[in-house]
N, C-alpha and C positions, 0 to 999 in steps of 0.2 A: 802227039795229042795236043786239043787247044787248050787254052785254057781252064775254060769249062767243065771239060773230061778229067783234066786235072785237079780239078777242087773237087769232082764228083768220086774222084779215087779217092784224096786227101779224106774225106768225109766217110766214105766205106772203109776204110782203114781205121780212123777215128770210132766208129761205131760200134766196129765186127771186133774190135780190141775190146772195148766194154762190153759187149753183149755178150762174150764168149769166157770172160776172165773168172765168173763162177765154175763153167766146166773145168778151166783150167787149175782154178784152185780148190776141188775140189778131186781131180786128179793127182795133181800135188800131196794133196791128204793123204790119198789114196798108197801111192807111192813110198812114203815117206810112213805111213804106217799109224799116223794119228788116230784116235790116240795111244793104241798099243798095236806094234805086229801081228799079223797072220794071215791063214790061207783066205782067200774069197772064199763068199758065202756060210761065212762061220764067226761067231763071236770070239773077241780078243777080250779082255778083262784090264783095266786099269784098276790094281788092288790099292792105290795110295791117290789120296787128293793130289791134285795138283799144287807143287811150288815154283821157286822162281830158276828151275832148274827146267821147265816144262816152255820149251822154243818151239815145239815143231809145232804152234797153232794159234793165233792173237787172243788174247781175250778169253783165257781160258778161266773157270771158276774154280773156287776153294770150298763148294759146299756139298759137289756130288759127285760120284763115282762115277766114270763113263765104263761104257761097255759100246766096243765099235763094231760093226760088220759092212765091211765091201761089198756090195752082192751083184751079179751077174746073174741076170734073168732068161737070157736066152737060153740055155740049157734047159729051162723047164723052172716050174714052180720053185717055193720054198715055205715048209713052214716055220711059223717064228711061236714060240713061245714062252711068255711073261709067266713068271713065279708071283703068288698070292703077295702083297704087302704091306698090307692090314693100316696103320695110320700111316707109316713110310712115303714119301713121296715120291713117285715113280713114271718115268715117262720113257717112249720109245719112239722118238721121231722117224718119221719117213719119208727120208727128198730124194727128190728127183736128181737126174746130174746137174741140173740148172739152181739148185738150194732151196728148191720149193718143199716146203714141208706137206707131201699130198696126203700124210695120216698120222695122226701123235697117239699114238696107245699110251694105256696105264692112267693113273689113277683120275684124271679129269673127265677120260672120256669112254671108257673100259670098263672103270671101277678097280676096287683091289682084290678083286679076288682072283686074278691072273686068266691064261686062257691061252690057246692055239688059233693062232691064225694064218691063211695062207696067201701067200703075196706069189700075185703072177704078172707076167709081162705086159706091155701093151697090147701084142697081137693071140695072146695062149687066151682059148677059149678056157671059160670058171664056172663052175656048179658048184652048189653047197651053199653052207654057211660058215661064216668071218672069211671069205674072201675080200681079200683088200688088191682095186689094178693099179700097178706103178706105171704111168706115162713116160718112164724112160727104162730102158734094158740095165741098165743104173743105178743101184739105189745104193743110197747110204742110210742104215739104220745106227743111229746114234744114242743109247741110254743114258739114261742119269740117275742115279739111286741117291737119295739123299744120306747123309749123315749128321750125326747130331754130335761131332765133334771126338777125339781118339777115343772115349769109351764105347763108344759103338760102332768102330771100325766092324771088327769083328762080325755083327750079326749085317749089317749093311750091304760084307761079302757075301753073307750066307745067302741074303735074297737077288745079290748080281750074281752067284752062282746057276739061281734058276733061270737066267735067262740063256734062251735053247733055237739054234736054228741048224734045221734037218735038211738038204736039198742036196744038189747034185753038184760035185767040184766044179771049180772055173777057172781058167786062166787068169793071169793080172792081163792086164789091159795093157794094150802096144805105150810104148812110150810119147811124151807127148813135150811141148817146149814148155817152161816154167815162165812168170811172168815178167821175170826178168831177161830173155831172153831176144835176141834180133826177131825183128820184125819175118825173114824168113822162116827159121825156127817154131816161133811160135804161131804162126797160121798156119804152118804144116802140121803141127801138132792141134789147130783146133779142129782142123778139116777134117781129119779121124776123128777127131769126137763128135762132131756132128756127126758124121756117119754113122757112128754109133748109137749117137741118140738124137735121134730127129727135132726139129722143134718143130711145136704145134703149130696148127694148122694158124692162128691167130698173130704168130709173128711174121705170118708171110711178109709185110708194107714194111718191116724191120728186114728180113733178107733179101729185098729188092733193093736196098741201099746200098747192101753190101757187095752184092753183085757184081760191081767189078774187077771184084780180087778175083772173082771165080775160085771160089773155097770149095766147090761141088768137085772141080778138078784140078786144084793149086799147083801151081807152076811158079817159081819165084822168078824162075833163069827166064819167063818170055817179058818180063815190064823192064820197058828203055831205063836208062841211066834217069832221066826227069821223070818219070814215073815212081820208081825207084825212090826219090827222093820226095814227092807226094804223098806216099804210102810212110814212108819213117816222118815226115811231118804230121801226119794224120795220128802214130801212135804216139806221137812224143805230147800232141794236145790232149788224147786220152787218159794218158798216164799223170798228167796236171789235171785232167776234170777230175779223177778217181779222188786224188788225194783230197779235192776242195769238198769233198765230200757231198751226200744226196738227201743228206737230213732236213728234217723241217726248220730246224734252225732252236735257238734256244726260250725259253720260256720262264720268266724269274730266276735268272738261274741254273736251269739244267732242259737238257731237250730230251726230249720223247718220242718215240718208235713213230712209225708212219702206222697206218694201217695196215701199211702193204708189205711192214717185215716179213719173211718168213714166209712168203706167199705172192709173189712181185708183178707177176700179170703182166705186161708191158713197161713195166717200172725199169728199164732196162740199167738207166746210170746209177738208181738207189741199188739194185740191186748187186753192182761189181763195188759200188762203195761199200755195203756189206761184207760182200764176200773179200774185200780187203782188211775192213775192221773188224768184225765181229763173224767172219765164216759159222754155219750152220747155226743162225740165232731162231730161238723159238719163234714163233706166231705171240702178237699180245696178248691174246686170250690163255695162252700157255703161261707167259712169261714177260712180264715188261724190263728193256731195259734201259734205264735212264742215266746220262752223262753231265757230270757235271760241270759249268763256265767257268774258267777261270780267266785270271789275268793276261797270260801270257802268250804268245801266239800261238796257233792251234787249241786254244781253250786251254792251252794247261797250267798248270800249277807249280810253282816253286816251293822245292821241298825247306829250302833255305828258311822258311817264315814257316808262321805258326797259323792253322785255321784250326775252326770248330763247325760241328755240324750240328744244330741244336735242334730239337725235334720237341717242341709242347706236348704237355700230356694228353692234350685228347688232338693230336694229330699224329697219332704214332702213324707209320705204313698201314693201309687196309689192304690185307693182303688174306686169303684163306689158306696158305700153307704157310713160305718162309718168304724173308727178305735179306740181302748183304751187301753193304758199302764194300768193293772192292778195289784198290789201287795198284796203278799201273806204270812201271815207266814207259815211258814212249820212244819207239823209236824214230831213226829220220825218215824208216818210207812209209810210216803211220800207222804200223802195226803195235800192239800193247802186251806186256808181259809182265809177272811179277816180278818184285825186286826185293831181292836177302835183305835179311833184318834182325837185329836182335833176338824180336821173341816169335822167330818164327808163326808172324802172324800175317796174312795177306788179304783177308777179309774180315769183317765184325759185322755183323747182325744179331738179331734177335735170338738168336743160338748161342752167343759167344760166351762162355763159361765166364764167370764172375762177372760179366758187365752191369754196370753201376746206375741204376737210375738217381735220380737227385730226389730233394726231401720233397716236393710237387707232384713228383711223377714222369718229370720231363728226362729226356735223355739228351746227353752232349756228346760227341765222339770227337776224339781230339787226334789232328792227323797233323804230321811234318817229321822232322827227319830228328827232332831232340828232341827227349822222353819231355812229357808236360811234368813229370814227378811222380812219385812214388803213390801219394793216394790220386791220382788220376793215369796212372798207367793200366789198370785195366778196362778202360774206355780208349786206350791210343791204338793207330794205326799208324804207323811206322811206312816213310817216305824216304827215298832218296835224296840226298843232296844235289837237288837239282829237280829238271823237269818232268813230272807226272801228273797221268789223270784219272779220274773218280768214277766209278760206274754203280748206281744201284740194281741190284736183282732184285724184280717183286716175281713171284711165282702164286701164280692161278690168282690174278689182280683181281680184287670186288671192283662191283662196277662204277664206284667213282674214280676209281685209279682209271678204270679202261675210259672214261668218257670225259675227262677233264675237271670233275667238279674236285679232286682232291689236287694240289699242289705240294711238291717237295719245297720244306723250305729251304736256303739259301744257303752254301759254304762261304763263311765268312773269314776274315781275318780273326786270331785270335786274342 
């Protein structure tokens, strides 16, 4: 090959590695059984928040109950159905294999008073009413039931128990390479997944690029020894753009979702930098979620030193459900988890039993890895000794959160 043919592999290799690293980490999921085991096409039940015990998924929250279902389409329809829940905060996302959220049930866009709907494939002809089509044979339906802290564990189940999906068994899906795997491995394994779930007609000028892996009929054993070494060039820059991440960048502060979370369009590098950070993140209008700057590289934070996060009385979150600071440690390939603590606490918002407004109105939350004291430890959020970072949840944002006129203020030194 000349030169030429060789940067144009080097570059399809580059590419087909981000463009493809949602299916694959969303197989991974799949796989591995996030967030709780069982058969496809059937709900699994997570009956306990999530703590720092919870690896198998970055970035996972402290303030809802998941309820997960694998679903395989091709066998035919499915129907899903939501249980009634009345003020409770309830969502039932629905992505494609690619992370695209194509439908969020429950209480923003549904209402609470539950319902049957029936989700069919790309190619099954649908009559009736609440039919919902999945564009990929794929879907991942993902719940969240909110909870308003251990005493309402309890009824929280009662309404994840209503959630119900009736269809026809499915196999697990062929095996597939994880993203940490050789370059052969892992395009053998995304090639089945493309086969599986086609992409749309709109990423055609994205698989012309790709096109000289020949993913349509992957062969590792026919590219020369420099070829060969084009193609692991090309993932090895991928695997550095993912981590530099696809965000807009920060804002006083902290940075803020794109439009295109949750919904990626051609966004193809935002969207594998998601699906490395933040896998299956709402849509804005669902759910904002905002990161806070810190000092240190990769934005994070030293749990060593003391911050505060001070919040004036008339700029609390505008948010029409909940909101939660929650803290992460980080790991080196960029992925975030909770971290043990004391008082078993790993988020603080506006739910958080006893938290303490000041005599103004204003609120301060006090984060690092030494208790701030006995009359300020029910405002602390407990850090490792060492490096972590900050994520706010606002859920069903008012519209100055969604359009920019509202600003988070600033984690400071304490």
């Amino acid at each position: 090959m000349t030169d030429p043919d060789l940067n144009a592999l080097t570059e399809a290799a580059r590419a087909a590695w981000l463009y493809a690293l949602p299916l694959v980490e969303v197989a991974s999921a799949r796989s591995r059984g996030f967030p709780v085991a069982g058969p496809m096409n059937s709900f699994g039940h997570m009956a306990e928040l999530a703590d720092h015990n919870a690896r198998a998924i970055t970035t996972p929250n402290n303030d809802t109950l998941y309820s997960s279902a694998q679903l395989d389409l091709s066998k035919g329809p499915v129907s899903l159905t939501l249980p009634p829940s009345g003020d409770r905060y309830l969502s039932v996302a629905l992505m494609d294999a690619y992370t695209n959220n194509f439908a969020i049930l429950g209480t923003r866009t549904t209402g609470v008073k539950g319902g049957t709907f029936r989700l069919v494939g790309p190619l099954d002809a649908a009559e009736g009413p609440n039919v919902i089509r999945a564009p990929t044979r794929h879907v991942w339906a993902l719940a969240r039931v909110l909870v308003d802290g251990p005493h309402d564990l309890a009824e929280a189940r009662r309404v994840q128990a209503g959630l119900q999906i009736q269809g026809p068994s499915a196999e697990s899906p062929a095996a597939h390479g994880a993203r940490e795997a050789d370059w052969p491995e892992y395009f053998a394994g995304v090639a089945r997944l493309l086969r599986d779930n086609p992409p749309p007609v709109t990423d055609r000028a994205a698989m012309e690029v790709m096109a000289p892996l020949g993913l349509g009929d992957f062969d590792p054993g026919r590219f020369s020894p420099a070829e060969a070494e084009a193609i692991a060039a090309g993932v090895a820059q991928a695997r550095l753009d993912v981590r530099r991440g696809g965000g807009p960048g920060f804002v006083e502060g902290w940075s803020y979702p794109q439009a295109q979370l949750g919904n990626f369009g051609e966004h193809y590098g935002y969207r594998a930098s998601v699906a490395l950070g933040g896998l299956a993140a709402l849509p804005p209008v669902e759910a904002m979620y905002m990161r806070a700057k810190g000092p240190m590289p990769r934005a994070l934070f030293d749990g060593n030193e003391d911050w505060v996060l001070h919040f004036p009385a008339d700029r609390m979150l505008p948010v029409q459900s909940f909101w939660s600071l929650s803290l992460y440690e980080a790991t080196a390939d960029g992925q975030f988890f909770f971290t043990d603590n004391p008082l078993d606490r790993y988020a603080i918002g506006d739910r958080t039993p006893g938290l303490a407004l000041n005599a103004d109105g204003s609120l301060d939350i006090w984060i690092g890895n030494r208790s701030p004291g006995p009359e300020r430890e029910s405002n602390w959020l407990p850090a490792p000794a060492g490096p972590f970072a900050l994520f706010i949840r606002a859920y069903l944002p008012k519209p100055e959160l969604l359009d920019g006129r509202y600003r988070l203020p600033q984690v400071t030194p304490a």
